[in-house]
Each structure stands twice: as structure tokens, then as C-alpha cells.
C-alpha positions in Angstrom: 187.0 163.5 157.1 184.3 163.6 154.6 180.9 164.8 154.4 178.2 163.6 154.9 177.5 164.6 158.4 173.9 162.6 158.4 172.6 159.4 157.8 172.0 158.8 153.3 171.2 155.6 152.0 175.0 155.0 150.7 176.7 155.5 154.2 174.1 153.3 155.7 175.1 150.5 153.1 178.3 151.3 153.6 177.9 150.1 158.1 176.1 147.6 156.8 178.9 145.9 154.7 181.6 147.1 157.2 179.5 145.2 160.0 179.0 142.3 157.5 182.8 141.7 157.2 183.2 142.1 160.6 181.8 139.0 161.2 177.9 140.1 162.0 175.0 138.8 160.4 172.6 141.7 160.1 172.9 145.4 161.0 170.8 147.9 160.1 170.6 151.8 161.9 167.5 153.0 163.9 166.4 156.9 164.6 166.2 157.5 168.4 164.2 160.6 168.2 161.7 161.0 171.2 158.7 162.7 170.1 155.8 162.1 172.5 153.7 159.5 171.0 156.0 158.2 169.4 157.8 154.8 169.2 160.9 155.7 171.0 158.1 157.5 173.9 155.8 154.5 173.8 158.5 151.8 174.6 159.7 154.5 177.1 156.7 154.2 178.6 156.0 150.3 178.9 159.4 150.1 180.1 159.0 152.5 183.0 155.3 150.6 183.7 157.4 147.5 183.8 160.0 148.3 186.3 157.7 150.0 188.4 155.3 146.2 188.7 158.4 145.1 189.9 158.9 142.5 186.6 162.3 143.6 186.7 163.1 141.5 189.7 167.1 142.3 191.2 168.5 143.6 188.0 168.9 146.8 189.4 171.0 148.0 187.0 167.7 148.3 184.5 165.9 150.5 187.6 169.1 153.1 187.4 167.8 156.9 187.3 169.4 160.3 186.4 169.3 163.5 188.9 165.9 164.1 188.2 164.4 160.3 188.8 164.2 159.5 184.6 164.5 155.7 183.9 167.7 156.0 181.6 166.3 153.3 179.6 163.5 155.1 179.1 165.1 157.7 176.8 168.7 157.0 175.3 169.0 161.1 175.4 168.6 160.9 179.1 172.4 160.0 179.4 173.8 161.0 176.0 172.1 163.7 174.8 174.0 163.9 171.9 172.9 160.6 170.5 171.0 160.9 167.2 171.0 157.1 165.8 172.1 154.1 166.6 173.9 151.1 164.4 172.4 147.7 165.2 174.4 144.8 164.6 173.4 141.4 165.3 175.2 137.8 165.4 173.9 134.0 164.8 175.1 132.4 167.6 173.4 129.3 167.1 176.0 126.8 167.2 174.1 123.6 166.4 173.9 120.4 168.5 170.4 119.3 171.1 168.1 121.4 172.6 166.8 121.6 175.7 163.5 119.6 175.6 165.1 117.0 173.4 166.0 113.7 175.5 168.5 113.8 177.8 169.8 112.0 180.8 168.3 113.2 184.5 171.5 113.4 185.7 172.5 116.2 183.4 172.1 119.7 183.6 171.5 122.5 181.1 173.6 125.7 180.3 172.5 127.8 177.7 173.3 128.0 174.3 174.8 131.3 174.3 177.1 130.3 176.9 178.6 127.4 175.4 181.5 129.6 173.7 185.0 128.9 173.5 187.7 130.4 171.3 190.8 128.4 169.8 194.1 127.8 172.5 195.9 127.2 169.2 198.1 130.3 168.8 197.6 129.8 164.8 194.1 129.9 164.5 192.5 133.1 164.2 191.3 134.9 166.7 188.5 137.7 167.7 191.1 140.2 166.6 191.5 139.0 163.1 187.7 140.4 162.3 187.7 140.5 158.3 188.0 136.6 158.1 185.1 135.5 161.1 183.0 133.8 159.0 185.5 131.0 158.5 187.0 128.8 161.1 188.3 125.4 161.6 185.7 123.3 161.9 186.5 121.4 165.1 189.6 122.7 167.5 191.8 120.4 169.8 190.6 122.8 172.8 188.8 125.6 173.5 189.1 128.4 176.3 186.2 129.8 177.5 184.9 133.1 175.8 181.8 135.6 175.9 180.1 137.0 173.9 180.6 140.7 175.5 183.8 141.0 174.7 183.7 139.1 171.2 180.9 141.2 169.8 182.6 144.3 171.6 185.7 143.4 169.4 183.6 143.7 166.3 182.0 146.6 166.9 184.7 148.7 168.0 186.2 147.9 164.2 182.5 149.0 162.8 182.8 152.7 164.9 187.1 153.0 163.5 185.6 152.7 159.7 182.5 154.8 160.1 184.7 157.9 161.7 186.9 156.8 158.9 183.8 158.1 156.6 182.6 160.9 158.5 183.2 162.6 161.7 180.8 162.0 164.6 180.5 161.2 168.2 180.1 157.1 169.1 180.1 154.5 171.8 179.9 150.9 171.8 177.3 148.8 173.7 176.8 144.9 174.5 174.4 144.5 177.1 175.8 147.6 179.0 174.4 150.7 177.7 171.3 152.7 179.0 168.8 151.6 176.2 166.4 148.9 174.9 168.8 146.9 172.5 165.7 144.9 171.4 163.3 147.8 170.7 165.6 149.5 168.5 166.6 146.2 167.1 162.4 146.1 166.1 163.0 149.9 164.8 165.8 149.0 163.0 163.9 146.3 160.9 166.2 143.6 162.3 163.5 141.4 163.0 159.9 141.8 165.4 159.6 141.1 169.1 158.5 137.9 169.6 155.7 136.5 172.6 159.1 135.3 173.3 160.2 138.9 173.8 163.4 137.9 171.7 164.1 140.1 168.6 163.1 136.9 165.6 164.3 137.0 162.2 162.6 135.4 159.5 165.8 134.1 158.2 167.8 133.5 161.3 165.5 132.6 164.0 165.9 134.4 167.4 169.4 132.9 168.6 170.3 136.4 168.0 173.1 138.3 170.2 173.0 142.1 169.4 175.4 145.0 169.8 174.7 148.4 169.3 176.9 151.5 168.1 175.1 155.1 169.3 176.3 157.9 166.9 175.3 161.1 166.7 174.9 160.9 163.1 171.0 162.5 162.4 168.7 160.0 160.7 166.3 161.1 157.8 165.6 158.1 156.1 162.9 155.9 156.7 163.8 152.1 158.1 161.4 149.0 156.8 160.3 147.4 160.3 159.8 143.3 159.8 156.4 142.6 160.1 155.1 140.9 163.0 155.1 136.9 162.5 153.9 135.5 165.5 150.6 134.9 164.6 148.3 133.3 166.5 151.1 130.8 168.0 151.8 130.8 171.5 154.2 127.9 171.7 156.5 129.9 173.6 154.0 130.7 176.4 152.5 127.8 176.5 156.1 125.5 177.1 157.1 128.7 180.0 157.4 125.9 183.1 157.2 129.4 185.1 154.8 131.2 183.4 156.8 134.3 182.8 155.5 134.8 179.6 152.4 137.2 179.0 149.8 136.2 176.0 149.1 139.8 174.3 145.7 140.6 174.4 143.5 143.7 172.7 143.7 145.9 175.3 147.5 145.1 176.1 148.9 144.0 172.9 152.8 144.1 173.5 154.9 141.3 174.4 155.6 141.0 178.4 157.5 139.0 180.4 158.0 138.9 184.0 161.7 138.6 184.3 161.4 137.8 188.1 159.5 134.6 186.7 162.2 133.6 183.7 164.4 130.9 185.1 167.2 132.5 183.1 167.0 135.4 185.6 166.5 133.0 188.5 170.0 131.0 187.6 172.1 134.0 186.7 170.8 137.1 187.8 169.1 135.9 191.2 170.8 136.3 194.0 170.2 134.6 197.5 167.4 131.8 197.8 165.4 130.9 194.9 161.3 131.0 195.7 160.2 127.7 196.5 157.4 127.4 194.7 159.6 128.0 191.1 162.3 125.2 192.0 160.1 122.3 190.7 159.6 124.3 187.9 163.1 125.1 187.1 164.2 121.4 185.9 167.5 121.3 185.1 168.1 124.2 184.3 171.3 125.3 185.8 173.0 128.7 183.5 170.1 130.5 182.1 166.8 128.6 179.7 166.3 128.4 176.0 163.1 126.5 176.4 160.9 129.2 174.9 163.6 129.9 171.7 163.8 125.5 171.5 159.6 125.7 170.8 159.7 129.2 168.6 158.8 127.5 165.3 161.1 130.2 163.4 163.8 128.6 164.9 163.5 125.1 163.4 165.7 126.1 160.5 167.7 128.5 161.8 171.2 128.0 160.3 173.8 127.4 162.1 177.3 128.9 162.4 180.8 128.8 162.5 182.2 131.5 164.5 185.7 132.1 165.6 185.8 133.2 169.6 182.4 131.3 169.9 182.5 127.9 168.8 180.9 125.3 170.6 182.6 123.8 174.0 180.6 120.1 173.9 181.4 119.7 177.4 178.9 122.4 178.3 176.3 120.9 176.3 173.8 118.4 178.7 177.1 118.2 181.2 177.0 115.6 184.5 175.8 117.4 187.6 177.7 115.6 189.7 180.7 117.1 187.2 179.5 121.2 188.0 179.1 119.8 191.3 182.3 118.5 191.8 184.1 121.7 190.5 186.2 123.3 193.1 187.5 126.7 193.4 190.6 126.0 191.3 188.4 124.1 188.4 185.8 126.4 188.2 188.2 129.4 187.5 189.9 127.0 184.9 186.3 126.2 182.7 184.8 129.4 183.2 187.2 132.2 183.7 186.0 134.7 180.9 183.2 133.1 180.0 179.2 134.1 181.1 179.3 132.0 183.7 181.7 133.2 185.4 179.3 135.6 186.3 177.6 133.9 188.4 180.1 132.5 190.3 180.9 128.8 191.8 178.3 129.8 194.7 175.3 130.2 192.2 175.9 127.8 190.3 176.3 125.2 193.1 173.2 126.4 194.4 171.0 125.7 191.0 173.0 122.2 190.4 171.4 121.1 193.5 167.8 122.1 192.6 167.9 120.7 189.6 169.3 117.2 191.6 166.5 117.6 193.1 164.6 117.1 190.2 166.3 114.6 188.7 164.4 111.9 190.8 167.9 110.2 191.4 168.6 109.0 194.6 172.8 108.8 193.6 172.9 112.4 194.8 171.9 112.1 198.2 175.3 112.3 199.5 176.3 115.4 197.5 173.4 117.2 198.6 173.7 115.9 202.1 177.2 117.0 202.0 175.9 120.6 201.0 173.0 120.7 203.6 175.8 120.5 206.3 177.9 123.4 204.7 178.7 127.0 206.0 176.7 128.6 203.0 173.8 128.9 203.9 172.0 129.7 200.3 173.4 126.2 199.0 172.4 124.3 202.7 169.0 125.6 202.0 168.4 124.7 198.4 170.6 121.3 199.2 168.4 120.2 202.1 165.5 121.5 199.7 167.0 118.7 196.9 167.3 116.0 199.3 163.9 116.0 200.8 162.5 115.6 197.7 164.4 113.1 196.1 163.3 111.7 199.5 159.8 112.0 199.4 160.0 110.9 194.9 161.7 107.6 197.0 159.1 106.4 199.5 156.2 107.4 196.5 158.0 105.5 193.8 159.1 108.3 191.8 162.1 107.7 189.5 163.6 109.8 186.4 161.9 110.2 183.7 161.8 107.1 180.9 161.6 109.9 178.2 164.8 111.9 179.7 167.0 108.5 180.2 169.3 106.9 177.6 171.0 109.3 176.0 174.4 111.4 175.9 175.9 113.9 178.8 179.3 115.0 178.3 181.3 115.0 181.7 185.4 116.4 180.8 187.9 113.7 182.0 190.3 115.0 184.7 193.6 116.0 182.8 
């Protein structure tokens, strides 16, 4: 091993470049001191005020406390006390192709973009293990398995951490969505980009289709990080296009970016659990995995580049696919689409359940029989939200209500039976 044993201006060049080559877009390292006061305290404390209105919905793994009752959110030091710093890495997944507000057919659903990821079946393409060369990839593959971005960006990371004990010794962990800290606050401390109304860390360069992983060292940090200015402006797109209102506009006297995550229809389609509130269904659209309608409206991500990236290239049958395809997945076909992705997550019985809210908005009368088929069924989540779906395409029928002119002709991608 060799010295130094702190953060200097060469070692951090030096995480940056191996996190570069790694396949990562940015990266950048943030101090994690907690000084009362300070920025690592303050977002400690809008976090715990957070939680405790209850914006943090079911997600109780964000409400987890130590022996004494801390939020370990609150303070990264709460459950590794030897953490000094922390490496933030962040990828472009923005893969290309339509958004969500742009047309599309009312009998097609939405997943979003971060979950369209797929990774090469081809045993001589490369894969998430062969990390130096992620930047280039074929640039269509016969067929794709389904991937997420957990384990891709874990990959990556885990070659970032081998180098950097390489340079010096010190105590790490890796983090993707799992660790007991606020990625996107230390991504803001990090100069990675600033917290949008959106409350998604935005680059100026690469928009906000950002996935971040995180490296905690206990590596000391002395030198001072440029934070991105603040670019929002007066633009409140994002809030404004928020079918539920989950959004908070800043104002003087509470100036920080809010979001009621009970309220985001991403947290209703993946995280929710049980029946969804009946007065967000309308609402919802057709949203079925997750929303990317306030990232689709962020100005800063009209030119967002896209990219190329081995283990998460674009699967086009998840983009705008045939509800009556998702519906029509049974045990056996929904393991084979979305073992190892995201939505396996969320499993066949979630999913099911959002497909037939958002046939009920569709205004199309075809899925009747679906839905009734659900309304009739043993679960008693889907029976509810089915017989939900079929009352209103219903009551859209006897008031004249059909799908949307400005959502029909266009392109939804159902995967032929092989």
C-alpha cells in the first residue's frame, strides 16, 4: 500500500478516471462530516421532517432506526461510523427512443425508462464483467435478457473500490439504492449536478436520467468540492405536468425541493403494496412500472445524449408494450421477461393489478372481458382494481367517451409468442 491515507487532489483524479473507464459518466467524492448546521445536519434534518409527515408512504426501509431511535439516513455515521467520504459515481442511462407524453396508442402501457434494460444472450458479446470496454457495444443485439441496473452498476463499482485499495489502504462498501444514506444529497455535495423541483440529481450536460452508485470510504476529505449551481430557475414544468401532484413548488420560507412520495405514481406502481387510493387511479394513466413524466417535461433533458451501454441496452418490447400483452403474461412468461430485471420486483400480482387501472383509462371497451375475467378472481387486490377498470370503461361507454384522438395511431410493441 501507499500513502496517502486522505483524500488530495491527485487520488481524487485518479477515482475519477478509474470510475470513468469503468463505464460511469461522472463521479466525483463528497465529505460526510456532520457538524450541526451543516449540510450533511440540514438534509439530516428535512429528511427526518419528511418521514415523520408520512411522505415516505410504505417504503419502510427509508423509516429504519438504530438502538437509540436515529433515522440512519439521517447521518451516514449512524451505521458506519467509520465513514469519512464517499465516491459518487453516476451513469447515463438514457437509452433513446419516445417518451411518455409523446403519442401513443391507449392500449399500451408505460414502463419506465430505467427499466427497459437488457444485456446481450450472445456469449461473445461483452458483458457487465468486461468493465474497461462499457462504453462500446454492438449497436443492436439479436436478444436481450433482462438486467438491472443494481447489479450492473454494483459490477462497476466493486472494480472502482479493488483500484482505490490498490492506491491506498482504507475501509469501503459499495451501495446502489441499498445503503443507509441520501445518494442524491451527496450527489448535490459532490458537484454532480443540483436537485431539481423534480427532486432528481440534473446535470447540465447529461440531463437527470442519471442512475448513481456510491462507494463509502473512510478516506478523510480536506479539499473543497465545487457544488453545480442551482438551474431550475423559475420553471416549474415538472410540477406543473405531476398528474398527482406529488411535487412541492419551493417557496421563501421552504425553499428545498419536496415530494410526497406516497403521491409519485412511481411509488404507487412499484413500491405500493395492496389497493391503490381511488382517487389517484384516474390520475395514474397508463402508467404501469414506475413514471418519467416529470424527467420527459425537465427542459435539461431535451438534449440529453444518449447511450450505449453493455448490460443496459434498450429491450424495445418494453417500450409503449400491449396491455393486453402484460396482461396476458402467466406465471411461466413473466419469470421468462423479467426474471433479473426491476420489475421483477414487483411481481406478476402488481403488475396485473396497475395493467388493469390503466385499462381502465384507456377508454377501450376491448378489455372488458379481461377485466371482467379479473373481477371474478381469488385475488382480491386485482378483483378490486379490475372491477374498478370495468365500471369505468362502463360509465366512458354510456357518456360517449372513447380514447384519446391525440394518444391513437401510433406504434406499441407486443413480443410474438416464440
Amino acid at each position: 500500500m501507499h500513502p496517502p491515507f486522505s483524500w488530495t487532489s491527485e487520488l481524487e483524479d485518479f477515482a475519477r478516471a478509474t470510475a470513468l473507464a469503468a463505464g460511469f459518466h461522472l463521479a466525483s467524492v463528497a465529505d460526510v462530516e456532520f457538524v450541526p448546521g451543516g449540510a450533511a445536519s440540514l438534509d439530516g434534518e428535512r429528511f427526518a421532517a419528511w418521514v415523520e409527515a408520512g411522505r415516505a408512504g410504505e417504503m419502510e426501509y427509508l423509516k429504519r432506526r438504530d438502538a437509540s431511535g436515529a433515522l440512519l439516513r439521517t447521518d451516514l455515521r449512524v451505521a458506519m461510523p467509520w465513514a469519512r467520504s464517499v465516491i459518487l459515481c453516476a451513469l447515463n442511462y438514457n437509452s433513446g427512443g419516445p417518451g411518455s407524453l409523446d403519442p401513443a396508442s391507449p392500449t399500451s402501457g408505460w414502463i419506465g425508462r430505467y427499466a427497459w434494460s437488457g444485456r446481450s444472450a450472445s456469449p461473445n458479446s461483452p458483458t457487465s464483467a468486461e468493465i474497461d470496454n462499457q462504453l462500446s457495444v454492438p449497436a443492436a443485439s439479436p436478444e436481450l435478457l433482462p438486467s438491472d441496473y443494481h447489479d450492473e452498476l454494483l459490477t462497476r463499482l466493486r472494480l472502482v473500490e479493488a483500484r482505490l485499495q490498490e492506491k491506498v489502504s482504507c475501509e469501503t462498501r459499495c451501495y446502489v439504492d441499498t445503503g443507509p444514506l441520501l445518494e442524491r444529497d451527496f450527489a448535490a455535495r459532490a458537484g454532480i449536478g443540483w436537485i431539481g423541483k423534480n427532486t432528481c440529481v440534473i446535470n447540465q450536460e447529461l440531463g437527470s436520467w442519471l442512475l448513481l452508485g456510491v462507494i463509502v470510504t473512510s478516506l478523510p476529505m480536506e479539499i473543497p468540492v465545487a457544488v453545480a449551481e442551482d438551474r431550475c430557475g423559475s420553471c416549474t414544468r415538472c410540477i406543473d405536468a405531476c398528474p398527482t401532484d406529488a411535487l412541492f413548488n419551493p417557496t421563501d420560507d421552504s425553499p428545498n425541493r419536496k415530494m410526497d412520495a406516497s403521491r409519485c405514481i412511481a411509488y404507487l406502481t412499484i413500491e405500493k403494496k395492496g389497493d391503490i387510493a381511488v382517487e389517484l387511479r384516474e390520475e395514474m394513466g397508463r402508467q404501469v412500472f414506475g413514471c418519467d413524466i416529470c424527467q420527459d417535461v425537465c427542459p435539461w433533458n431535451r438534449r440529453a445524449p444518449v447511450a450505449e451501454i453493455a448490460g443496459l441496452q434498450r429491450r424495445d418490447e418494453l417500450v409503449n408494450p400491449a396491455l393486453e400483452w402484460l396482461a396476458g403474461l402467466d406465471a411461466a412468461a413473466f419469470k421468462r421477461e423479467f426474471a433479473g430485471s426491476p420489475l421483477e420486483r414487483t411481481k406478476r400480482s402488481r403488475l396485473q393489478r396497475n395493467v388493469a387501472i390503466a385499462m381502465g383509462n384507456s377508454g377501450d371497451q376491448t378489455f372488458l372481458p379481461r377485466l371482467d375475467e379479473w373481477a371474478r378472481g381469488e385475488d382480491g387486490v386485482l378483483r378490486e382494481s379490475a372491477a374498478w377498470a370495468g365500471d369505468r370503461l362502463r360509465a366512458g361507454a354510456q357518456n360517449g367517451i372513447s380514447p384519446s384522438a391525440s394518444m391513437e395511431d401510433t406504434t406499441q410493441i407486443a413480443p410474438s409468442e416464440t
